[in-house]
C-alpha positions in Angstrom: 16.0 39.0 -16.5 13.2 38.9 -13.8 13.7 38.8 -10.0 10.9 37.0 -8.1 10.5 39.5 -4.9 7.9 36.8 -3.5 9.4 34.8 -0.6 9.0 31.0 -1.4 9.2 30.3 1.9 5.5 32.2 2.0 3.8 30.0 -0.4 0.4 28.6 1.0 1.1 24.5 0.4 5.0 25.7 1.8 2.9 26.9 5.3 0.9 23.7 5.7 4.2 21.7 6.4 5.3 20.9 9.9 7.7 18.5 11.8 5.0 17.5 13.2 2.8 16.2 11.2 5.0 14.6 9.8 6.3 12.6 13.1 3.0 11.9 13.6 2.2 10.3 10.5 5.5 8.6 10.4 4.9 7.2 13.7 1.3 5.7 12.9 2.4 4.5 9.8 5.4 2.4 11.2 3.0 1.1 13.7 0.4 -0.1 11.9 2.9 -1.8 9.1 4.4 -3.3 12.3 1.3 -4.4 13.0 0.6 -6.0 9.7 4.3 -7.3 9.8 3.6 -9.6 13.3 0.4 -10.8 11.9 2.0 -12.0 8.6 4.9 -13.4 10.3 3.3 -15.5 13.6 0.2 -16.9 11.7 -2.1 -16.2 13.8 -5.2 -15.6 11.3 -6.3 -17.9 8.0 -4.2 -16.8 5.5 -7.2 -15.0 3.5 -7.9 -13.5 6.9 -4.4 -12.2 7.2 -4.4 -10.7 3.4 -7.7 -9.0 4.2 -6.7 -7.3 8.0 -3.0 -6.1 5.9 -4.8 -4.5 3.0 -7.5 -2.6 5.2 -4.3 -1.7 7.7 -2.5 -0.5 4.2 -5.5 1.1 3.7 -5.4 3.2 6.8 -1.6 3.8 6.0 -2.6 5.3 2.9 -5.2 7.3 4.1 -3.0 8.8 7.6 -0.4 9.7 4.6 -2.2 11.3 2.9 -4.1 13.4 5.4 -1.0 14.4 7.7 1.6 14.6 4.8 -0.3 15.7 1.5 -2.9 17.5 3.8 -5.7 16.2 1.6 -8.9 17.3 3.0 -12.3 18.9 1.9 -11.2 22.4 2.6 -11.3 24.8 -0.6 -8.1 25.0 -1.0 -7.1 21.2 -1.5 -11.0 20.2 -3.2 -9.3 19.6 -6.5 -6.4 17.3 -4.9 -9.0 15.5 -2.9 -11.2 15.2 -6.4 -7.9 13.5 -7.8 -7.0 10.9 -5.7 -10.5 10.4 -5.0 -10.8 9.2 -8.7 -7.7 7.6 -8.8 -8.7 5.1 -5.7 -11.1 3.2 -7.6 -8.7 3.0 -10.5 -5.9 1.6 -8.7 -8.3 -1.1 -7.1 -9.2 -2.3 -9.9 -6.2 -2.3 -11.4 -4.3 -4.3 -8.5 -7.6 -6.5 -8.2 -7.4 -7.3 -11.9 -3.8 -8.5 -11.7 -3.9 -10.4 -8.8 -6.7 -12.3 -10.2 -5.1 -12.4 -13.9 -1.8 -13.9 -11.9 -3.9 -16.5 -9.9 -5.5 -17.6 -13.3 -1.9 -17.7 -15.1 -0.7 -20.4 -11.7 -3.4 -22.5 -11.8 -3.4 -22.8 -15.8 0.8 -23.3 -15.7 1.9 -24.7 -12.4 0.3 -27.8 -12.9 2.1 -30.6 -10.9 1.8 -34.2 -13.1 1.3 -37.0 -11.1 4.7 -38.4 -11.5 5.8 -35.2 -10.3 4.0 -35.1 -6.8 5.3 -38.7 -6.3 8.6 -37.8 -6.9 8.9 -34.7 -4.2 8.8 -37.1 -1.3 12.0 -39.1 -2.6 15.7 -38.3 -1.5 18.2 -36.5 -3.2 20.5 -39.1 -5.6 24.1 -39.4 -4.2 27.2 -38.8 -7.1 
């Protein structure tokens, strides 16, 4: 059986992680989904305003993540991880893009309200 003489604790990625970085990003994140919480909850933008202000401010949350705690930058030593998720962005776009719009298709095709139907919303409840 082999001992490992190396001290884990000396790992490169192990020496990029501090407290503080992580307060920080933990800190920026929780305000700025704050902020996307007030705007969703007091109305004050359009409501296609509001979806587009929360996705670029998830957008920002994604990106202080993942510079603070991943520590993805352009140094050498994380190109390859920065190569990764910059390939994967795109992906993931599309992929959320494409199901939003294939959901919004499925609603308007199967939550059809008849007529009748929209007549009969405004009436009150039948007694027993």
């Amino acid at each position: 059986m082999t001992g490992h003489t190396q001290n884990p604790l000396k790992h490169p990625e192990v020496q990029l992680a501090n407290g503080r970085a992580y307060l920080v990003s933990f800190i920026f994140s929780m305000l700025l989904m704050t902020v996307g919480l007030w705007l969703v909850v007091t109305h004050v933008m359009a409501p296609f305003g509001t979806v587009l202000v929360t996705s670029l401010l998830a957008g920002v949350v994604v990106i202080i993540q993942g510079y603070f705690i991943l520590h993805m930058d352009i140094s050498h030593a994380q190109m390859w991880h920065t190569v990764a998720m910059v390939l994967f962005l795109p992906l993931f776009v599309v992929t959320i893009g494409l199901t939003a719009w294939m959901f919004h298709g499925l609603y308007q095709r199967t939550m059809i309200m008849p007529p009748a139907a929209s007549s009969m919303a405004h009436m009150p409840p039948m007694s027993h």
